[in-house]
BAZAKOL-27086 format. One record per residue (C-alpha): x negated, y, z. Coordinates in steps of 0.2 Angstrom, whole numbers, plus 5000, padded with zeros to 4 digits. Example, Ala and Ser with C-alpha at 12.3 -4.5 7.8 and 13.67 -1.06 7.14 Angstrom:
2
493849785039493249955036
REM end
This chain:
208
495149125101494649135082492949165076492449315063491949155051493749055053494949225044495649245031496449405025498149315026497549235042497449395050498949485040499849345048499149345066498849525069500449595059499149685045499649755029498549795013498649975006498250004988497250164996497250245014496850455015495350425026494750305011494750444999494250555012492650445014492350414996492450574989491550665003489950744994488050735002486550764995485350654987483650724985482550674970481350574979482950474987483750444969481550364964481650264978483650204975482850164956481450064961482549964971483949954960482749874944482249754958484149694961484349674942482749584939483249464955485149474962485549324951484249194960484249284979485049194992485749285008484349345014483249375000484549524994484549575011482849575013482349664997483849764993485049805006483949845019482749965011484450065003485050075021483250095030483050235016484850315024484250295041485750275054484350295067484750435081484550465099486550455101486850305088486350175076486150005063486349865072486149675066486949515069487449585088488949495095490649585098492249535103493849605107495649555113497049605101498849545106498349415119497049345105495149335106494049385091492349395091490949355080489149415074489449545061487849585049487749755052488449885063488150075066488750105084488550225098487050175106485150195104484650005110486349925112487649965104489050035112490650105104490650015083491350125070490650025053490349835051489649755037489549585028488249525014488549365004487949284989489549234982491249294981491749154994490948995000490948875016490249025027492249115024492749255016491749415016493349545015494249465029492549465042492249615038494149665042493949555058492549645064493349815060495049755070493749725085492949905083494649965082495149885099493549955108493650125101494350245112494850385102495950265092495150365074495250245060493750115059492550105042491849955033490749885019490549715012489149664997489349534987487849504975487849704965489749744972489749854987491749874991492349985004493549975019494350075031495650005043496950115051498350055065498949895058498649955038496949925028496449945010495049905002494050024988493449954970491949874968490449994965489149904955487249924962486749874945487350044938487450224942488750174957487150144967486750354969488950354974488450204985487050284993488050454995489650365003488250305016487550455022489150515022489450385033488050455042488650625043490150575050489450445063488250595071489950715071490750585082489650555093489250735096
REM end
């Protein structure tokens, strides 16, 4: 058995045979998909974006959750009758005879109340790594479970925050690679906010 909060990347490299890509097409698909972002969005996306730079250097965990991360992905809104964002819900899965499981931060699954079938996991920390583990190899953890509960075997999507870095992910078979940091601080956070509701987009063409 091994817990979300005990990998590393090389740990899971090793154990589950994974290999780092410098960039993997549904990535670039993902990222340079276009949606719109309506003016009012882009005032709302400033207001909290001057309140990350006035604060992301004293928040801890929650505090950036609370006042940044969650209204940019409240202002997205996953919610639909067919899917949705889900919190700190357990999911495991078994991946060559090995248990993983954990409690990934976020997650928009099928599902209206529980969630069903995961196709994004996300992770938020403070700093780049401390004793909690490595943000970039949970994430990837929780994406390998996705991958082993989803049926239609499509490739699996994630995001990780550190502080202002948002950094992208998208696992596919037994390769993953990991986007450039986009910085919340700076104009990335209207590419931010689009890859999201792209995200969105693509969530409710799955699930039908």
């Amino acid at each position: 058995m091994l817990r979300f909060r005990e990998c590393t990347l090389l740990k899971l490299e090793k154990t589950f045979q994974l290999k780092q890509q410098r960039t993997l097409q549904p990535l670039q698909d993902w990222l340079a998909r276009q949606a719109e972002v309506s003016e009012l969005e882009k005032q709302f996306l400033l207001i909290f974006q001057n309140h990350l730079i006035m604060n992301v250097h004293d928040w801890n965990e929650q505090e950036l959750s609370l006042h940044f991360i969650g209204p940019v992905l409240g202002l997205v809104n996953f919610t639909t009758t067919k899917s949705n964002l889900f919190a700190e819900r357990s999911i495991e899965g078994v991946i060559d005879g090995i248990t993983l499981l954990g409690e990934p931060d976020g997650m928009v699954a099928s599902g209206f109340r529980e969630p069903e079938q995961p196709y994004f996991c996300f992770q938020k920390y403070k700093k780049h790594k401390d004793p909690q583990g490595d943000p970039a190899a949970q994430c990837l953890a929780a994406m390998l479970v996705a991958q082993s509960l989803n049926e239609t075997k499509q490739p699996v999507y994630g995001c990780y925050v550190i502080g202002y870095d948002w950094i992208f992910m998208v696992l596919q078979g037994r390769e993953y690679a990991i986007s450039s940091a986009f910085v919340a601080t700076r104009d990335d956070i209207f590419d931010i906010f689009r890859i999201l509701k792209v995200l969105k987009q693509m969530v409710i063409e799955w699930v039908g």
